[in-house]
TIRO-2110 file (N, C-alpha, C; in Angstrom, 1 decimal):
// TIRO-2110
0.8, -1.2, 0.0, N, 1, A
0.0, 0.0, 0.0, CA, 1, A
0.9, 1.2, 0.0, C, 1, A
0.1, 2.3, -0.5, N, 2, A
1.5, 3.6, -0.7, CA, 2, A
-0.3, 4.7, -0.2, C, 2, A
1.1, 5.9, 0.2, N, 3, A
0.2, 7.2, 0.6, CA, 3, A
-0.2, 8.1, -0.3, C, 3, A
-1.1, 8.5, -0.9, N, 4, A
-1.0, 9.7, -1.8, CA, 4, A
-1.3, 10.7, -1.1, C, 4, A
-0.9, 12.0, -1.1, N, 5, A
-1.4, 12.9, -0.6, CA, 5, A
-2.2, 14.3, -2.0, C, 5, A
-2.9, 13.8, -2.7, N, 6, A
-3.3, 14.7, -3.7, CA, 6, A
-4.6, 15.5, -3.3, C, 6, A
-5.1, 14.7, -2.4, N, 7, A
-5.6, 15.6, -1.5, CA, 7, A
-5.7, 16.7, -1.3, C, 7, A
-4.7, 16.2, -0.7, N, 8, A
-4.1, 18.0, 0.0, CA, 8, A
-3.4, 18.8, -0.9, C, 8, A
-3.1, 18.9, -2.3, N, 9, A
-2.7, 19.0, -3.0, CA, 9, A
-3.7, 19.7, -3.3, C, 9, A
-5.3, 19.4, -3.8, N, 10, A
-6.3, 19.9, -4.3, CA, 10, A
-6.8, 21.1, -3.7, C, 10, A
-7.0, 20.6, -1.8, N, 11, A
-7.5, 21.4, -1.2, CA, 11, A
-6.7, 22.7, -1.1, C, 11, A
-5.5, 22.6, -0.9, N, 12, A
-5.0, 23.7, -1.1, CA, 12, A
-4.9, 24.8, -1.9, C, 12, A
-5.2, 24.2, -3.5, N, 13, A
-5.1, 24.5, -4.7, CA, 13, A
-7.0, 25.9, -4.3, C, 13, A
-7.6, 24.8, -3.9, N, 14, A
-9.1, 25.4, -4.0, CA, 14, A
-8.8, 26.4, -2.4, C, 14, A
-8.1, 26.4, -1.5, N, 15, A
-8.0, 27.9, -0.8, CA, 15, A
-6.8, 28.5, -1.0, C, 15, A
-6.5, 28.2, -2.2, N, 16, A
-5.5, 29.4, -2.7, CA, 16, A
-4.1, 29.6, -1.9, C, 16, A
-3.6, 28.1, -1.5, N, 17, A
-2.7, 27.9, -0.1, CA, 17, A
-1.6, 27.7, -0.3, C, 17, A
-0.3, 28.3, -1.1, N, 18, A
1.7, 27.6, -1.0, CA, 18, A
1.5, 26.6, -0.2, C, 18, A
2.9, 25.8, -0.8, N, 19, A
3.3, 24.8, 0.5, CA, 19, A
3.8, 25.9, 1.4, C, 19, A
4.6, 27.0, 1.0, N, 20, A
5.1, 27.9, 2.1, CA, 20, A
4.5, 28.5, 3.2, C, 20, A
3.6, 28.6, 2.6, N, 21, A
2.1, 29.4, 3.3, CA, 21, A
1.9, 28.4, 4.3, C, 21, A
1.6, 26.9, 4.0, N, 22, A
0.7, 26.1, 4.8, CA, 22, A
2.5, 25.9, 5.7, C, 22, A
3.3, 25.7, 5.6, N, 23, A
4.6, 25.5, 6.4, CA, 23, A
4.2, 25.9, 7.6, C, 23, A
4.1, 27.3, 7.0, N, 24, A
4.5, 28.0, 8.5, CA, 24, A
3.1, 28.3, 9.3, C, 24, A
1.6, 28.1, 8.6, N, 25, A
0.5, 27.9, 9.0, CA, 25, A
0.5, 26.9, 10.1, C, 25, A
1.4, 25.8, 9.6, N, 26, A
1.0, 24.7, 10.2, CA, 26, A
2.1, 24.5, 11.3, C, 26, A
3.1, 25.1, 10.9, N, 27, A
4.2, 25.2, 12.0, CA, 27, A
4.9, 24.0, 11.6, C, 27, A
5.1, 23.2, 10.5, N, 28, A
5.7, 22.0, 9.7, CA, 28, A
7.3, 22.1, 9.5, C, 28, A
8.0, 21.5, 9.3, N, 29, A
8.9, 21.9, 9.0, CA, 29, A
9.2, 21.5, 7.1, C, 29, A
10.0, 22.7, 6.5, N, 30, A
10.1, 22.4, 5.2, CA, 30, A
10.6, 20.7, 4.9, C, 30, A
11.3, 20.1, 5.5, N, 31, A
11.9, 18.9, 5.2, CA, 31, A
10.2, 18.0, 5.5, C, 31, A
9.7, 17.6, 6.1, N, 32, A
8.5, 17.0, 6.0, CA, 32, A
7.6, 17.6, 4.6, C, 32, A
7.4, 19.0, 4.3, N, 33, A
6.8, 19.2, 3.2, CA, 33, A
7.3, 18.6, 1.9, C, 33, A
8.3, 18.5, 1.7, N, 34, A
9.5, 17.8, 1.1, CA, 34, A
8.6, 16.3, 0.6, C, 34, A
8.7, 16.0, 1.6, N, 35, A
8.3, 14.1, 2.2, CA, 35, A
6.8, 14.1, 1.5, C, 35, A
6.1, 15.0, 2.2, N, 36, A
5.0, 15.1, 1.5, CA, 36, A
5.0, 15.4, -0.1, C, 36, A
5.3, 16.0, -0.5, N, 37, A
5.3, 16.2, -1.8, CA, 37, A
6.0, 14.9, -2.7, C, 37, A
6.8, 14.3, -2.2, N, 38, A
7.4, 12.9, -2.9, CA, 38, A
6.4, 11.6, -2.2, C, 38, A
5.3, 11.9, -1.9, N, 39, A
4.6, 10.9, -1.4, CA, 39, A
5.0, 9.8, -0.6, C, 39, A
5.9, 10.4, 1.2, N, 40, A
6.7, 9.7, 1.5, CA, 40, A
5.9, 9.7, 2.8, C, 40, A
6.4, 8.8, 3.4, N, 41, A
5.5, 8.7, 5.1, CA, 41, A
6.1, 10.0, 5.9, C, 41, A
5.1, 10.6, 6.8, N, 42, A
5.4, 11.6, 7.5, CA, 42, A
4.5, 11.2, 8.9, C, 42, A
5.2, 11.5, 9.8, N, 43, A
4.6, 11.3, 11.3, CA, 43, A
3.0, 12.2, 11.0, C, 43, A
2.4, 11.5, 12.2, N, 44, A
0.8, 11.4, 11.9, CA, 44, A
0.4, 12.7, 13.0, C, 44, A
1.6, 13.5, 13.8, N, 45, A
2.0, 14.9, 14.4, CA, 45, A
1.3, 15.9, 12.8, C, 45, A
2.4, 15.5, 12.1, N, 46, A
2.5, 16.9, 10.9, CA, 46, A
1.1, 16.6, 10.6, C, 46, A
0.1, 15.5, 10.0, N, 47, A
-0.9, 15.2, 9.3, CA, 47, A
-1.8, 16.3, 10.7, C, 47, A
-1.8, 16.2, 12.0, N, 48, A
-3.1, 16.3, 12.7, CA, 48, A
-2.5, 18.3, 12.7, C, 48, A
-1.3, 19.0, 12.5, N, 49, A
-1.2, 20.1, 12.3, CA, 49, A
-1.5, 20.6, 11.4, C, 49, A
-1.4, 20.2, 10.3, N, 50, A
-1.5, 20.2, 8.8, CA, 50, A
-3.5, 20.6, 8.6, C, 50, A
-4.1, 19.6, 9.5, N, 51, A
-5.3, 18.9, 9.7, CA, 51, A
-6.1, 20.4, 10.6, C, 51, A
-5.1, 20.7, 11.6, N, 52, A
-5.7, 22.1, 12.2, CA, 52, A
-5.8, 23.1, 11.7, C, 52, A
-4.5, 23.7, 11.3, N, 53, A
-4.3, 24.5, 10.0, CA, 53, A
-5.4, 24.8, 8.7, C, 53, A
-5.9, 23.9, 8.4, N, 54, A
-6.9, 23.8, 7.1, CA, 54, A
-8.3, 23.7, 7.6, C, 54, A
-8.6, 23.2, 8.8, N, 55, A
-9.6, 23.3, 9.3, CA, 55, A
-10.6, 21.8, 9.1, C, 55, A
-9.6, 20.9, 8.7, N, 56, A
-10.8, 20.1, 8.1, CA, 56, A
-9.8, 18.6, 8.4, C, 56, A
-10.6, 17.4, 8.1, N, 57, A
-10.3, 16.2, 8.5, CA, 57, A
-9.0, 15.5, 8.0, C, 57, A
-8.1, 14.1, 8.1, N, 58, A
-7.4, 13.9, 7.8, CA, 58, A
-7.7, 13.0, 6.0, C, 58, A
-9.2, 12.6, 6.0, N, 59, A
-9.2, 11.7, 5.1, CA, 59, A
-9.6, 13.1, 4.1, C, 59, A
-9.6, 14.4, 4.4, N, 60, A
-9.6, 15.1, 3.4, CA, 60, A
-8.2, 15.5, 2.7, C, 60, A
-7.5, 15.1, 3.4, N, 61, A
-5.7, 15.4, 2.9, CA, 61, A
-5.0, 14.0, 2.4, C, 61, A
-5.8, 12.9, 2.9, N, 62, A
-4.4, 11.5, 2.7, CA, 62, A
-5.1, 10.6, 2.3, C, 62, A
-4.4, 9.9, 1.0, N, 63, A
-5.4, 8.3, 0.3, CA, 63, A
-4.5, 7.4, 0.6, C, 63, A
-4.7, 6.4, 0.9, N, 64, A
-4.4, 4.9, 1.4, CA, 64, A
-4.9, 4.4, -0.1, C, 64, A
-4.1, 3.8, -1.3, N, 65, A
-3.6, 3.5, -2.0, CA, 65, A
-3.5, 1.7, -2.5, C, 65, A
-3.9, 1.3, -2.6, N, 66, A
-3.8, -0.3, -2.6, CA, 66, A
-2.9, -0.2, -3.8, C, 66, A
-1.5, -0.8, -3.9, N, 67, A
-0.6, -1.3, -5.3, CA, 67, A
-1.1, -2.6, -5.5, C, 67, A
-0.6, -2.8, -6.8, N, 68, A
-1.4, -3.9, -7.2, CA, 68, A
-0.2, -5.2, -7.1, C, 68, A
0.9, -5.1, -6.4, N, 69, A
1.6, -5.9, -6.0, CA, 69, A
1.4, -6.6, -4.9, C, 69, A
0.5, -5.8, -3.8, N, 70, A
-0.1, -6.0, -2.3, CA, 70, A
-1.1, -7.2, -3.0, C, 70, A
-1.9, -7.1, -3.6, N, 71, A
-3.1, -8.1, -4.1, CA, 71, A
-2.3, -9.5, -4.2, C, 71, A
-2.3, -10.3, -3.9, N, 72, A
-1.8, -11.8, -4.2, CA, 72, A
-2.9, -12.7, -4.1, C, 72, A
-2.6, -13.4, -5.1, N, 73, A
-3.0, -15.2, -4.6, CA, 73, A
-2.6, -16.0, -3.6, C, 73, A
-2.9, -16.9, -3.1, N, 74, A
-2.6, -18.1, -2.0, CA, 74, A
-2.9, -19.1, -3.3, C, 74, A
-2.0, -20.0, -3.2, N, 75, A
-1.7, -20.7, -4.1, CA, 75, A
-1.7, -22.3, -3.3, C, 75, A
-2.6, -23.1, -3.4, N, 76, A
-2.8, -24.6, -2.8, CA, 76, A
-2.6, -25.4, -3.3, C, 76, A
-1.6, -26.4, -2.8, N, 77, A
-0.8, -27.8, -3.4, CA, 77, A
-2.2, -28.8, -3.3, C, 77, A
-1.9, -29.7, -4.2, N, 78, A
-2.7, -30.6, -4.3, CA, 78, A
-2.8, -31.5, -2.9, C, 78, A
-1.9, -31.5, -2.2, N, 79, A
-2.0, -31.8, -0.8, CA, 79, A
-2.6, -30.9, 0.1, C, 79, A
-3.4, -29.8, -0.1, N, 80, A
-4.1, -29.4, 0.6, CA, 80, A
-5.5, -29.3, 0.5, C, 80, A
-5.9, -30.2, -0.8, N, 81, A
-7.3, -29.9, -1.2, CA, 81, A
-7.6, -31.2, -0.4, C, 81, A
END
């Protein structure tokens, strides 16, 4: 599974918001905006300041992602049927 954050990417976009802007809004530090922007894990601290900052919930900024490598089969030997 991977993080997208396009989200927050959008909402931003729709209140007219910089990463710079929300940085220092949010009191983040540029190296986690960084992380965010390469769709990288960031402590769940920045997501709930980020989350204050904007005024609005977490599943409005973050998608949980299913790859299609996570999907597998289970695969059963003839000795298990």
């Amino acid at each position: 599974m991977s993080v997208s954050y396009n989200r927050l990417w959008k909402l931003m976009i729709d209140k007219r918001i910089s990463k710079t802007e929300l940085t220092h809004m949010a009191g983040i530090s540029t190296n986690a905006m960084a992380k965010l922007g390469c769709d990288e894990d960031v402590r769940m601290a920045v997501l709930e300041k980020i989350c204050s900052a904007l005024n609005c919930k977490i599943e409005e900024i973050v998608e949980i992602q299913n790859d299609d490598n996570d999907v597998g089969s289970i695969e059963t030997s003839s000795e298990d049927k």
